[in-house]
C-alpha positions, 0 to 999 in steps of 0.5 A: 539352915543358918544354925550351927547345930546338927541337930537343927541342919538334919531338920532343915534339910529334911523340911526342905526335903519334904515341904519343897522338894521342887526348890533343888537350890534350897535343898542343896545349900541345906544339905551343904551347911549340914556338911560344914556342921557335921566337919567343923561344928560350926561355919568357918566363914564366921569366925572373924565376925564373931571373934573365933579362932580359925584353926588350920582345917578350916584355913585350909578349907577356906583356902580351897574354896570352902563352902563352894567347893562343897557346893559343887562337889554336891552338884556332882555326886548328885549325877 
């Protein structure tokens, strides 16, 4: 769930899918960093760590909650 690999992100949500399905916390962070991969390519919240470059969409998500917004807004479509 950690990679920034698609790839990796589609797997991980389908194993949590499949193997604990009960686990809804689990299987809603998987699904929102494949999100953050499949808008970004990458974690945004990495890149001073790693000495990357922020380009303006990912300041501007960040600024907007990042992360926890795409939490919730998973929450919500999922009513």
């Amino acid at each position: 769930m950690h990679s920034e690999n698609l790839v990796d992100q589609d797997r991980a949500v389908r194993l949590f899918h499949e193997r604990m399905p009960e686990a809804e916390s689990s299987l809603l962070h998987a699904r929102a960093h494949r999100e953050v991969i499949r808008d970004f390519g990458r974690f945004p919240f990495r890149n001073k760590a790693l000495g990357r470059e922020t380009s303006e969409a990912e300041a501007e998500w960040l600024e907007q909650s990042g992360y926890g917004a795409v939490v919730e807004r998973l929450k919500s479509d999922a009513k």
